[in-house]
N, C-alpha and C positions, 0 to 999 in steps of 0.2 A: 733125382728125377721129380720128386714132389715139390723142389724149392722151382724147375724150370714149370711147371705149372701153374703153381699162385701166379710167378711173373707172366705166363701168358693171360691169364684170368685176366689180371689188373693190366696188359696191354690190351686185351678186346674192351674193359670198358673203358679206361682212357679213351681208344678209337669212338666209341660211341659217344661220353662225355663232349666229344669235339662235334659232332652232329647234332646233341643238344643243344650246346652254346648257340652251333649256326643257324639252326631251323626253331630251336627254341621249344622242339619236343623232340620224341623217338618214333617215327613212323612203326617202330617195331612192338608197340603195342598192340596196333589193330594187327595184326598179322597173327595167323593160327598158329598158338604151341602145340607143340608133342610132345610126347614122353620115346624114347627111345625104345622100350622095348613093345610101343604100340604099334610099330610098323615091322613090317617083312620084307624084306629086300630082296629082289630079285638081283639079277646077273649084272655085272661089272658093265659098265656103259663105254668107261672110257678115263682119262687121267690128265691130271697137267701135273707142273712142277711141283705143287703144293700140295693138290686137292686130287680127290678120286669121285666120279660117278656110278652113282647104281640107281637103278629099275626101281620102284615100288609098285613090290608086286600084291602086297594087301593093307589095311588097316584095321585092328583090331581094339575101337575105342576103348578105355578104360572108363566102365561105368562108376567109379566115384568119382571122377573127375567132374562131373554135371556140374557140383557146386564150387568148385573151386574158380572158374573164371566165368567169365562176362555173356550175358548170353550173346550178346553179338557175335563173338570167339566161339562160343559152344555150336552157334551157328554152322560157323565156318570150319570147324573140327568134321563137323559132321560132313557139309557137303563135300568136302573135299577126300572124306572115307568113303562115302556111297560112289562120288563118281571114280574113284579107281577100284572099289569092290564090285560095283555092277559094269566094269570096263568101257565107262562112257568116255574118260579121260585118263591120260598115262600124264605120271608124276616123278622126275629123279630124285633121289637125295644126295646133296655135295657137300663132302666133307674133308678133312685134312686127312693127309696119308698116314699110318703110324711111322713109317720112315722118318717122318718129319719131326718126329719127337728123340729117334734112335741117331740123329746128327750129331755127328762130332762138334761141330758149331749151336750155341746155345742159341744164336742170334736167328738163324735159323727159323724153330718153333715159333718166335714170338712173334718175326715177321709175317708168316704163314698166318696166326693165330689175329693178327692185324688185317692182315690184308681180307682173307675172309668174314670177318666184322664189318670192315669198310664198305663189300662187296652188299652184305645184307643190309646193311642202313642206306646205298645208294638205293638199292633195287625196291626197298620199302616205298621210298619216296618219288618214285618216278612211275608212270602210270602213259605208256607209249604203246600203241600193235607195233613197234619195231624193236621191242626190249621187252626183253624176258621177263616175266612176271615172277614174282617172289608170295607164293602160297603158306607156306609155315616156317617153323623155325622152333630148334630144340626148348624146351619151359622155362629151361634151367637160365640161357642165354648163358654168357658170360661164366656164370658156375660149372657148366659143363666141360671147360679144358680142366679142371681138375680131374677129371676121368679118363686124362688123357687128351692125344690129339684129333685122333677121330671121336670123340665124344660128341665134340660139337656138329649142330648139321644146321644145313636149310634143305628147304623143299622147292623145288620149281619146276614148273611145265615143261614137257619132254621137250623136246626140236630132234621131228621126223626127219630131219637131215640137215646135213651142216655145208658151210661154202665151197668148202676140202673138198668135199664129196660131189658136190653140184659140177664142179672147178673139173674133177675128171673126168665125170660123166659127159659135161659138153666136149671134152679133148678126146673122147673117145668113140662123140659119131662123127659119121662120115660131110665133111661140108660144112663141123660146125661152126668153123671161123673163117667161111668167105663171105657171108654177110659182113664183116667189120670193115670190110675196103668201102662198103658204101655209108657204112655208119659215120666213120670218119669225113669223106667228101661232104654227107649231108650236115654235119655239126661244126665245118668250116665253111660251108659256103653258103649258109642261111638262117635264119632266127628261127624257122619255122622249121625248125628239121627233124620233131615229130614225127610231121603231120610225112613228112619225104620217105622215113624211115618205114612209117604203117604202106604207106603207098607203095614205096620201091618190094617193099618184102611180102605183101599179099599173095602173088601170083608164086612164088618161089619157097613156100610154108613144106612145102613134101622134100626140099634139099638143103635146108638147114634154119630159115626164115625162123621158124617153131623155135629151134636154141637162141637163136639170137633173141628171141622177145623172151624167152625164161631168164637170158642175163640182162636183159635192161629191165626188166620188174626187179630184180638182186638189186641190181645199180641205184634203181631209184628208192626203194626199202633204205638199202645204207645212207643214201642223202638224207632222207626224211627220219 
């Protein structure tokens, strides 16, 4: 088990090595460390194939740490403990499953242990209101899959609800999908089929109008 973790170690920084050749730094320096046992985790958020979420539910600075990074980071350590201690902002941590280390397949870990590196070095460097922002990231980097597969973590701003969910909620009122007969006629028969859309569905907002503009704001988010 400890030989399949050096090999993920040295696949997470390979993965990043390739982000420095191409951008020619690590976006993941300005990004706030932690220390693992300075956060508190609340409840299980949710899961994919690789990776698992959870809640953070507190932060508990490590007062020696003032001197060891940058005040810009110490900065940012900070604000991002006060606004989830004083609950002005909610925060996940996403990390690898320990499943992912107990696979019969070695290839497995390393991929996982790739794929979330790559995730943290996109997210560092992109800076979108339609992408998830990327707030911290374990101290260790890279050192920390020696601890295992959930060793490693990022941190990132909640989403108070996902498409899944948006996706049933319109399927589940009444009328939400007879505005699309006119969405469709207005986005084949004119340039301006906006301006058709706002017009046709004003007078009709209290029998589904209201859903239909919740999914053309989704529509146009995903574009942009």
């Amino acid at each position: 088990m400890h030989k399949q973790r050096i090999k993920a170690r040295h696949t997470a920084r390979r993965s990043s090595d390739d982000f420095c050749e191409t951008y020619g730094y690590s976006a993941l320096d300005s990004v706030a460390p932690f220390e693992s046992e300075e956060i508190i985790l609340g409840r299980r958020l949710g899961s994919g194939s690789f990776s698992v979420v959870y809640d953070i539910q507190h932060i508990n600075l490590r007062p020696d740490q003032l001197d060891v990074y940058p005040k810009d980071l110490v900065h940012k350590r900070e604000a991002i403990a006060k606004a989830i201690n004083n609950g002005n902002q909610r925060f996940v941590i996403k990390c690898l499953k320990e499943e992912v280390e107990e696979s019969d397949d070695d290839a497995v870990f390393l991929d996982a242990a790739q794929d979330i590196m790559h995730e943290a070095e996109m997210l560092a460097v992109l800076s979108h209101p339609n992408i998830i922002k990327l707030h911290g990231i374990i101290a260790s980097r890279h050192d920390a899959f020696l601890g295992g597969s959930s060793a490693f973590f990022i941190i990132l701003e909640r989403l108070e609800s996902t498409l899944n969910v948006n996706i049933d909620t319109w399927a589940s009122q009444k009328n939400s999908f007879a505005p699309l007969k006119t969405l469709g006629n207005s986005l084949s028969s004119s340039s301006k089929a906006v301006d058709k859309i706002e017009k046709t569905n004003k007078p009709n907002l209290a029998d589904g109008g209201r859903y239909l503009d919740n999914r053309l704001q989704v529509c146009a988010s995903l574009a942009g």
